[in-house]
Backbone as CSV, one residue per row, in Angstrom:
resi,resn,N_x,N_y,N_z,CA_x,CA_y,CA_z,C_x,C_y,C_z
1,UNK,127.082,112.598,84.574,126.681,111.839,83.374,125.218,112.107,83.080
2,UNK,124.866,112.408,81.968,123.439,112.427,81.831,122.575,111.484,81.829
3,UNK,121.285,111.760,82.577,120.166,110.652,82.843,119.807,110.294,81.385
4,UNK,119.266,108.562,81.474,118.502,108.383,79.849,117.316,109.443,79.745
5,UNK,116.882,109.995,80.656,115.377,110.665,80.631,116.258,111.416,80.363
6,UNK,116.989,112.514,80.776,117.133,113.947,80.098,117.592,113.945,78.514
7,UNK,119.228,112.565,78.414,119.335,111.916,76.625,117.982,112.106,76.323
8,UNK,116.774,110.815,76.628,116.017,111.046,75.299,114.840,112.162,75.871
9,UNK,114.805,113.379,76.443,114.088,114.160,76.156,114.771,115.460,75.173
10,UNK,115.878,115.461,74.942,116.933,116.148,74.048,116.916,115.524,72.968
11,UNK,116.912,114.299,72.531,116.594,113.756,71.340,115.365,113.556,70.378
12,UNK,114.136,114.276,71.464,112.957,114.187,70.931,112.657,115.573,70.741
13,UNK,113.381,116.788,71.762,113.228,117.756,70.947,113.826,118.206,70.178
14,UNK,115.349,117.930,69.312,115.487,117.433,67.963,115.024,116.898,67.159
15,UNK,114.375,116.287,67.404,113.738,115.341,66.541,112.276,116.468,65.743
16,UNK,111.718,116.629,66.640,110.609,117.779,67.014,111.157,118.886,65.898
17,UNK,112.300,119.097,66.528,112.688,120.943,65.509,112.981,120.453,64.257
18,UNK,113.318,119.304,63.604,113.685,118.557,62.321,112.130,118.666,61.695
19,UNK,111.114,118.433,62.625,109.946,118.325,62.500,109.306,119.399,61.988
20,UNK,109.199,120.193,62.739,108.883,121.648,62.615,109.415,122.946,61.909
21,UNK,110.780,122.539,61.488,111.538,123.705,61.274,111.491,124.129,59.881
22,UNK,110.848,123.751,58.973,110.038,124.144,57.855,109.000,124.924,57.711
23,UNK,107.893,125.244,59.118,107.193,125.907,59.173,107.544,127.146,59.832
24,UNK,108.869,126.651,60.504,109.301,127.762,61.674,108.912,129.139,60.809
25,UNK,109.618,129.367,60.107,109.366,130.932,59.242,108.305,131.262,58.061
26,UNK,107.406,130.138,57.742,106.224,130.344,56.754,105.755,132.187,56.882
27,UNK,105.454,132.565,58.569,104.657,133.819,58.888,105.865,134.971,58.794
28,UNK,107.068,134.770,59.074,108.129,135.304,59.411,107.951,136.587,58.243
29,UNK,108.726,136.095,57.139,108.748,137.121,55.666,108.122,136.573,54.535
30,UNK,107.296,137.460,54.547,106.493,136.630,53.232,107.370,137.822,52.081
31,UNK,107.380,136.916,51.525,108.008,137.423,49.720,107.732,137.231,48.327
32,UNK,105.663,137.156,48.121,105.146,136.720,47.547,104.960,137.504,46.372
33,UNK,106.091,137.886,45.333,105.858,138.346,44.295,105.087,138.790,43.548
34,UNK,103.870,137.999,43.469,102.786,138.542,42.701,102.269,139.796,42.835
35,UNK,102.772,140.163,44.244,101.776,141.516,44.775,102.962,142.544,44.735
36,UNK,104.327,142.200,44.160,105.691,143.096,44.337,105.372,144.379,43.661
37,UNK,104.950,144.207,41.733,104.844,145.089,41.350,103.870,146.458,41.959
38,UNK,102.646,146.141,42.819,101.513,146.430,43.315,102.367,147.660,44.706
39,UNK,103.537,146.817,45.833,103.252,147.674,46.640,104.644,148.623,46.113
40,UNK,104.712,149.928,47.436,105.515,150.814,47.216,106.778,150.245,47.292
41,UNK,108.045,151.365,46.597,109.333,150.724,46.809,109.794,150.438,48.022
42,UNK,109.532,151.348,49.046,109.840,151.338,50.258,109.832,150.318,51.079
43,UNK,108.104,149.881,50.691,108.168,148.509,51.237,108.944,146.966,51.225
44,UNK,108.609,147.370,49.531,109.327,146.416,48.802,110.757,145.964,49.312
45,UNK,111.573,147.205,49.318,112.938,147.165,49.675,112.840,146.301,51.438
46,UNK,111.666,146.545,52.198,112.006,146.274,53.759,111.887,145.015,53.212
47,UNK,110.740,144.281,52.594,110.613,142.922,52.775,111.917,141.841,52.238
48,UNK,112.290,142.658,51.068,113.570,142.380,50.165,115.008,141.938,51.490
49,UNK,114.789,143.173,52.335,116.270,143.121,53.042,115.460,141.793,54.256
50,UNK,114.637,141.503,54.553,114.164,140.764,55.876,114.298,139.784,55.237
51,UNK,114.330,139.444,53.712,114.508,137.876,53.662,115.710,137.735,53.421
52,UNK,116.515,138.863,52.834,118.100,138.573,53.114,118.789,137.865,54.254
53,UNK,117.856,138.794,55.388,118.281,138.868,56.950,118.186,137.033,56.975
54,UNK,117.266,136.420,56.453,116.784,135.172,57.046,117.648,134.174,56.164
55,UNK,117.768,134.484,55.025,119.099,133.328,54.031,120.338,133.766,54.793
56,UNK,120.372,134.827,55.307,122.161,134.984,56.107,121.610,134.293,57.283
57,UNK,121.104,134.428,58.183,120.737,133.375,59.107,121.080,132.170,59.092
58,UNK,120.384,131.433,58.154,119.557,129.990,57.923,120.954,129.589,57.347
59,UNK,122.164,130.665,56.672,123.100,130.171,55.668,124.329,129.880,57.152
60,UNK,124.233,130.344,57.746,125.112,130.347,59.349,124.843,129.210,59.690
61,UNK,123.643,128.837,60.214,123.316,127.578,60.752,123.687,126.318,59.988
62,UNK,123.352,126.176,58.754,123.733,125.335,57.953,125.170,125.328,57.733
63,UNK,125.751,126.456,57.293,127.379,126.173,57.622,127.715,125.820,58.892
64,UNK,127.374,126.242,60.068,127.690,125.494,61.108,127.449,123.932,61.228
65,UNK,126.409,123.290,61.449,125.699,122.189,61.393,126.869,121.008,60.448
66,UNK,127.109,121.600,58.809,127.667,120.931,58.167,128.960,120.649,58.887
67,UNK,129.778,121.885,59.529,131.451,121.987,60.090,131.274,120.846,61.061
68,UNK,130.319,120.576,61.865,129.975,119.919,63.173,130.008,118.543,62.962
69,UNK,129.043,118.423,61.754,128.743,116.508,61.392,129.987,116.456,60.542
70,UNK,130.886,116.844,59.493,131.497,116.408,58.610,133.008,116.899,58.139
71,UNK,133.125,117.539,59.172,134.357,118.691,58.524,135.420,118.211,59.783
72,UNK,136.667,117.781,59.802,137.589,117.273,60.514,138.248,118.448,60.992
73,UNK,139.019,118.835,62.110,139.537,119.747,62.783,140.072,120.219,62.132
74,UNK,141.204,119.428,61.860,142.453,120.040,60.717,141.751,121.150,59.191
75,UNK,141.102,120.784,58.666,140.313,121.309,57.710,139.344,122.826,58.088
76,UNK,139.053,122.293,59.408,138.555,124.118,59.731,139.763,124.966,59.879
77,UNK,140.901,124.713,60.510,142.019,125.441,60.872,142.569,126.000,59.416
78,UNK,142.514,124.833,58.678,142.748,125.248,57.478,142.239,126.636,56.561
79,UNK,140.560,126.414,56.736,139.323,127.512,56.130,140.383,128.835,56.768
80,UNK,140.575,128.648,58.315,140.617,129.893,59.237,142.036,130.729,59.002
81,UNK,143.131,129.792,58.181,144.527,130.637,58.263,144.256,131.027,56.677
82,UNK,144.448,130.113,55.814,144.339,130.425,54.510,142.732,130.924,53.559
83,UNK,142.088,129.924,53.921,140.842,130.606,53.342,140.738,129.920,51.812
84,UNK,139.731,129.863,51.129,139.403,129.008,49.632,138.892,130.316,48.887
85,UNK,139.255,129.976,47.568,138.578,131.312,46.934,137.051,130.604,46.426
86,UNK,136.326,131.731,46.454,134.850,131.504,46.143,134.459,131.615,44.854
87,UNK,133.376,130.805,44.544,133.116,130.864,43.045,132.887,132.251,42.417
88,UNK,132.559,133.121,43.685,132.196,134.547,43.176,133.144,135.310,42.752
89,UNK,134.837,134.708,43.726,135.273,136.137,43.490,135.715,136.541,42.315
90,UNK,135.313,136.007,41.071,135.188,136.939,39.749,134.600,137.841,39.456
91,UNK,133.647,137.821,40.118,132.559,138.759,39.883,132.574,140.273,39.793
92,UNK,132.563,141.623,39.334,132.807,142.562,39.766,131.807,143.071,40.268
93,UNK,132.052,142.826,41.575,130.871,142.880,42.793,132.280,143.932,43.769
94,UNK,132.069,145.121,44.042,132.608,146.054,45.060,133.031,144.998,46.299
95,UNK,133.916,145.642,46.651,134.449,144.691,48.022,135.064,145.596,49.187
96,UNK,135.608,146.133,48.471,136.269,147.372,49.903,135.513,148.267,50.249
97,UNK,135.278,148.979,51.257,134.397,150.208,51.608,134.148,151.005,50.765
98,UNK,135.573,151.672,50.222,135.517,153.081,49.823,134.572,152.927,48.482
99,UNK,135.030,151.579,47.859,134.240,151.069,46.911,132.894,151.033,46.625
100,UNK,132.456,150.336,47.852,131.130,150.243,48.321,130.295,151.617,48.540
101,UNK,131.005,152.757,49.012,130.447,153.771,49.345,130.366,154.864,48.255
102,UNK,131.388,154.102,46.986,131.012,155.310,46.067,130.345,154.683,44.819
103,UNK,129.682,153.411,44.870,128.818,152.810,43.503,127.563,153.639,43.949
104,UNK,126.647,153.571,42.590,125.685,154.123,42.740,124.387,153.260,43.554
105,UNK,123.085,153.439,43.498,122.315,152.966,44.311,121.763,151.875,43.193
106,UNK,121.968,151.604,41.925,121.754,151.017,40.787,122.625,149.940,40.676
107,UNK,123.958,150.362,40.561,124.795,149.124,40.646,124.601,148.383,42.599
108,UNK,124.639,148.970,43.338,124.299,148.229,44.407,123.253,147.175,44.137
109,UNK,122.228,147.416,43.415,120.942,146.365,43.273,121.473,145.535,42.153
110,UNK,122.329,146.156,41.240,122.750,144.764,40.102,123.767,143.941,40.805
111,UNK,124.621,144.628,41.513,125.600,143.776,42.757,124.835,142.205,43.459
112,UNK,123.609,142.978,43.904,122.971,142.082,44.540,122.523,140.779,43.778
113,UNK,121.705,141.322,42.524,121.116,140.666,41.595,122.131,139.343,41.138
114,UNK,123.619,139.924,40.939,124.671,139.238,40.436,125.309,137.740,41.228
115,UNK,124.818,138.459,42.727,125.844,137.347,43.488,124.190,136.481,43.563
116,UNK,123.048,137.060,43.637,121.871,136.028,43.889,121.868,134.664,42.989
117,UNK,121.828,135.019,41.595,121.974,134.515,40.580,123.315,133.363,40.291
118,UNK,124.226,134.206,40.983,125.409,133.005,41.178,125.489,131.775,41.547
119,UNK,124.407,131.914,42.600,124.483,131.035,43.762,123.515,130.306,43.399
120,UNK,122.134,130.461,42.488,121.124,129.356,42.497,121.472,127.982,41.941
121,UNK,122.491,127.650,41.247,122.852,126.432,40.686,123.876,125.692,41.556
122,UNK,125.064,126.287,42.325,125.303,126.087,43.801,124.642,125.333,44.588
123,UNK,123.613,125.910,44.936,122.690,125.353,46.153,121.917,124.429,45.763
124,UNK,121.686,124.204,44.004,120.685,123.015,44.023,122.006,121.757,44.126
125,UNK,123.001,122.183,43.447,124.582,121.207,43.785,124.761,120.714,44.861
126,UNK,124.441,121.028,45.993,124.355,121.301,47.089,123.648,119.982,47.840
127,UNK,122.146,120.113,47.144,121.307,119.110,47.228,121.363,118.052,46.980
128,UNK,122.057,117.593,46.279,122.243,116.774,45.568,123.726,115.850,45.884
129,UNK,124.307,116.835,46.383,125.721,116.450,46.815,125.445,115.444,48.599
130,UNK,124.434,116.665,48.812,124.151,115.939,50.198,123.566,114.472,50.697
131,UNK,123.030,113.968,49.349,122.346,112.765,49.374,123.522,111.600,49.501
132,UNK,124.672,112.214,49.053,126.182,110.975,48.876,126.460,110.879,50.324
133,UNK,126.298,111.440,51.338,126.545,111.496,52.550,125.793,110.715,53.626
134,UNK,126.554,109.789,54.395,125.923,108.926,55.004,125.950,109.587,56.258
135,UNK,124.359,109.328,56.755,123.825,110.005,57.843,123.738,111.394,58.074
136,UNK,123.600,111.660,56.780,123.256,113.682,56.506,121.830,113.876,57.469
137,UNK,121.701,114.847,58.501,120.572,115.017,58.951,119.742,115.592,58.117
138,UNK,118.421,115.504,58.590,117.120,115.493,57.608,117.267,117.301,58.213
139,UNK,117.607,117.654,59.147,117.512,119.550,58.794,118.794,120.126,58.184
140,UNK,119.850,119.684,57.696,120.881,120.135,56.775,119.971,119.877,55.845
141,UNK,119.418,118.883,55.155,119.074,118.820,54.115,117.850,119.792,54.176
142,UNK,116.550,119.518,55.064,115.593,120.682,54.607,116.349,122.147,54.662
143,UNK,117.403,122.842,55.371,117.753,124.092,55.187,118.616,124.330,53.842
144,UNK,119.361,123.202,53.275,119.327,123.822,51.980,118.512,123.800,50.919
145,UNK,117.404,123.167,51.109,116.523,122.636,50.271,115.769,124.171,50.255
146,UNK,115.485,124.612,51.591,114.849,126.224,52.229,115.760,127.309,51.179
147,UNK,116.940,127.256,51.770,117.593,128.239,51.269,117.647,128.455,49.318
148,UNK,117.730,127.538,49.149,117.668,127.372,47.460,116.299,127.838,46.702
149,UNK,115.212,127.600,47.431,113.898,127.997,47.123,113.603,129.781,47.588
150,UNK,114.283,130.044,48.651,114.358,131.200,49.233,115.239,132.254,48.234
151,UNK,115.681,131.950,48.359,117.346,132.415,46.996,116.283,132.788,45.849
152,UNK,115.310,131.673,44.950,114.935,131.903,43.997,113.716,133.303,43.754
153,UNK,113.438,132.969,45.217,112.009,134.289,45.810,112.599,135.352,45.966
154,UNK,113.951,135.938,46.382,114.611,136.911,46.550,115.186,137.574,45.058
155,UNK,115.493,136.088,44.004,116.069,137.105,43.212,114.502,138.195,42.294
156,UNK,113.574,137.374,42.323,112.411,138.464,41.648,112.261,139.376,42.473
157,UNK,112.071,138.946,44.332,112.227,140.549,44.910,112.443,141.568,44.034
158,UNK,114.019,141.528,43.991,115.003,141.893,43.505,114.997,142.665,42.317
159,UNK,114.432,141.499,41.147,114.497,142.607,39.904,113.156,143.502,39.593
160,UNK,112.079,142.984,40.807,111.207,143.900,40.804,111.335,145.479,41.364
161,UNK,112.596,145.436,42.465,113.029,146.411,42.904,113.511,147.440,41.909
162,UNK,114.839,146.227,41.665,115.402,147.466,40.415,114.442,148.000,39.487
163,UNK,113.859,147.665,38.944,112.441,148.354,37.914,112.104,149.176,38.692
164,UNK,111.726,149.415,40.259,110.967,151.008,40.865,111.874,151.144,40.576
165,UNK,113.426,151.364,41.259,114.453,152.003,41.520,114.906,152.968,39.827
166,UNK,114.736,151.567,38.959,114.898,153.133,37.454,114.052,153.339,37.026
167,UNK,112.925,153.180,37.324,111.369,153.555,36.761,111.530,152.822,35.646
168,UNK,111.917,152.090,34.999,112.043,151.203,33.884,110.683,149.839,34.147
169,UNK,110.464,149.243,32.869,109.470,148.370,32.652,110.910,146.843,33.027
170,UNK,110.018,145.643,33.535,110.935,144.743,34.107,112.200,144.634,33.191
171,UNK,113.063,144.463,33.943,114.558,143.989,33.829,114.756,142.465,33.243
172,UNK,115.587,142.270,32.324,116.323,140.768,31.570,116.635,140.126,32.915
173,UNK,116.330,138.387,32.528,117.302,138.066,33.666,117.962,137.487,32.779
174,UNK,118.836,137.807,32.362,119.726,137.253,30.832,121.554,136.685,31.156
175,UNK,121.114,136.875,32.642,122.725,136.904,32.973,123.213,135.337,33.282
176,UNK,124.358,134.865,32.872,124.181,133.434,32.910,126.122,132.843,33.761
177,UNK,125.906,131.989,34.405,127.416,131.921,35.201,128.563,131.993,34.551
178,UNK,128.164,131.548,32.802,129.575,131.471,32.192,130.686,130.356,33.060
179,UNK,130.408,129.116,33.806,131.339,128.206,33.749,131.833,128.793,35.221
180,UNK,130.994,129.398,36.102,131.579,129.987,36.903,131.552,129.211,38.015
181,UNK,130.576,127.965,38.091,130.371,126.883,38.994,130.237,125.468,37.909
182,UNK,131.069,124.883,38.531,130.761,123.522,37.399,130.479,122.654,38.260
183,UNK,130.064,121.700,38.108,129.268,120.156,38.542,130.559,118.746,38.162
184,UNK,130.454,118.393,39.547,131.937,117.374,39.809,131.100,116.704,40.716
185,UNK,130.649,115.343,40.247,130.562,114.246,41.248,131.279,113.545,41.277
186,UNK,131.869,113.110,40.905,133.021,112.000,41.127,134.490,112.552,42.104
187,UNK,134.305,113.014,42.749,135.070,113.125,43.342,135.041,112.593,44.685
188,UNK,136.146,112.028,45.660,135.829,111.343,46.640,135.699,111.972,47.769
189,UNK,135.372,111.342,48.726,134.702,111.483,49.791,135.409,112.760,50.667
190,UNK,136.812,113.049,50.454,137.205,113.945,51.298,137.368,115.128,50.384
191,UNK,137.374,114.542,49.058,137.336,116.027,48.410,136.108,116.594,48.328
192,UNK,134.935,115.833,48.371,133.540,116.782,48.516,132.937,117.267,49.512
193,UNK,133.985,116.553,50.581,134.004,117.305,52.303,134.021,118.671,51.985
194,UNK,135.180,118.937,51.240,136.163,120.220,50.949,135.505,120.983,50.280
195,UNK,135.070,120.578,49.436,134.244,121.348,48.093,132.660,122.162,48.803
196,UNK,132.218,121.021,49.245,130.812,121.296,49.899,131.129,122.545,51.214
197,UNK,132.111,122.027,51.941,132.532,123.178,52.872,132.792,124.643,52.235
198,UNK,133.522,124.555,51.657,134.277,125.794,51.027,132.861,126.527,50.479
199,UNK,131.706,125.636,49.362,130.693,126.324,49.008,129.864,126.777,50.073
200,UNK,129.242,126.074,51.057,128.724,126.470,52.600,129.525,128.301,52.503
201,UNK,130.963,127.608,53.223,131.486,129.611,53.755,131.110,130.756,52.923
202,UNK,130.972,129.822,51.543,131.316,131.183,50.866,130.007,131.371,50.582
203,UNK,129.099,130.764,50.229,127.574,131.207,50.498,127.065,132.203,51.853
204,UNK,127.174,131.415,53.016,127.652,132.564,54.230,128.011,133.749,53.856
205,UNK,129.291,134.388,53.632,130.181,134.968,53.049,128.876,136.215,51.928
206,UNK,128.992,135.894,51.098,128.170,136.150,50.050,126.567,136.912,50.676
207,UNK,126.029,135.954,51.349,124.820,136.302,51.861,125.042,137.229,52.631
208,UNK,125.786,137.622,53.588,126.112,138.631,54.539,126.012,139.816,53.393
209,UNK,126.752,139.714,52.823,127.025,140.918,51.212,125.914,141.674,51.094
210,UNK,124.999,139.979,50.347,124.073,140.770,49.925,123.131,141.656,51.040
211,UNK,123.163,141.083,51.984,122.331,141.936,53.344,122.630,143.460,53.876
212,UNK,123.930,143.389,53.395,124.447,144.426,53.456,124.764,145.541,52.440
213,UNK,124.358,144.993,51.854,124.114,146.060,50.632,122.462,146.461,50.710
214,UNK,122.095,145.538,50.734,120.807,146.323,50.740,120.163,147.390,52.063
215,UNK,120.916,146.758,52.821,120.591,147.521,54.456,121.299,149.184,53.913
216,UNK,122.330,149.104,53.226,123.250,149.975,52.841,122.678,150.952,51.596
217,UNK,121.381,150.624,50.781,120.709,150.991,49.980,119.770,151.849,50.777
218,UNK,118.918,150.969,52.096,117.847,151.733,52.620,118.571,152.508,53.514
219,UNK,119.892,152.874,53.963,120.329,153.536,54.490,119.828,154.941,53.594
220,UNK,120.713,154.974,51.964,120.919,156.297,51.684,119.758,156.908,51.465
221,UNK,118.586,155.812,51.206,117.206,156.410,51.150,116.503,157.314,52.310
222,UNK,117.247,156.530,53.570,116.925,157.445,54.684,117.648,158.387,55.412
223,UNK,118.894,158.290,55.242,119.622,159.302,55.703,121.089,159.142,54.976
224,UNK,121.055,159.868,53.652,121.852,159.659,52.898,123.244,160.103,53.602
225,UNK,123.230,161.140,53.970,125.073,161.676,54.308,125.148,160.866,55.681
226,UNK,124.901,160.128,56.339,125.547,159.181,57.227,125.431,157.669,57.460
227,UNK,125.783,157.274,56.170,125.587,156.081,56.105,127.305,155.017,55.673
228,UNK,127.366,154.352,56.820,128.691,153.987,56.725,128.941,152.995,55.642
């Protein structure tokens, strides 16, 4: 059985990382736009994919965390045989390999651009959804609060990229969901279990994508004929 001293020295360093875990990555990736147009593409592209690396991260943990406090057994088994469709999968965003391996290096970055953009009205939903929840921890809430602000820094990455990538003067962000996520509060308590879950995976889901596309971009830049 565990001692009260070891309980509350485990509860204080929770408490602690709830504390801290906002600063955890301040030094990590900086993705400070102003200076995007300024450095080379090359670079651009590393810093671009390292903050990918860190929203697929941060998007794991938070889907985990949420499955843990709020999601009933039966309902994961559920995610795991059948699966929910995602707000994305309209999108014509490549999905199969062969697919993936024969778009150009242009549509790969509008790919990216597409699912980024998807997701920013999502995640502020997100926020907001989480407040209906009794006894939501204060780091679910700061990591989507992170991720949503992070999301927004990635998509200028982003269209600053595409501009080196066609030598073109900046890119429209003109693209709009078209009804592709709608806003439902009233719904009860086990259906926004469901809803909120399903958006979690598929954010997960999504973020992996985009990481991988771009890892899959600086591939062909560096060694174009072997890049899986």
């Amino acid at each position: 059985m565990m001692t009260f001293f070891k309980w509350h020295f485990i509860v204080q360093r929770g408490a602690w990382a709830v504390l801290l875990w906002p600063f955890l990555f301040t030094k990590c990736i900086p993705l400070d736009c102003q200076d995007c147009p300024s450095i080379s593409q090359e670079k651009l592209l590393d810093r671009v994919i390292q903050h990918a690396e860190l929203i697929y991260r941060v998007s794991e943990e938070s889907c985990t965390l949420f499955e843990e406090m709020f999601v009933p057994f039966p309902l994961r088994l559920q995610r795991n045989q059948a699966g929910y469709a995602c707000i994305t999968k309209a999108l014509p965003i490549p999905s199969s390999k062969s697919e993936i391996q024969q778009i150009s290096d242009q549509w790969l970055l509008q790919s990216v651009l597409l699912l980024v953009q998807s997701w920013i009205e999502p995640l502020v939903y997100l926020q907001t959804t989480l407040d209906r929840y009794d006894d939501a921890p204060e780091l679910l809430l700061n990591k989507t609060k992170w991720l949503s602000g992070k999301l927004l820094s990635l998509e200028q990455g982003v269209l600053v990229l595409i501009t080196k990538v066609l030598n073109e003067g900046m890119v429209s962000t003109s693209y709009t969901e078209q009804a592709i996520f709608q806003y439902d509060m009233q719904l009860d308590m086990l259906e926004s279990i469901i809803k909120d879950y399903t958006l979690f995976n598929c954010f997960k889901k999504d973020a992996h994508k985009i990481e991988t596309f771009l890892k899959l971009l600086k591939c062909r830049q560096t060694d174009k004929y072997n890049c899986a």
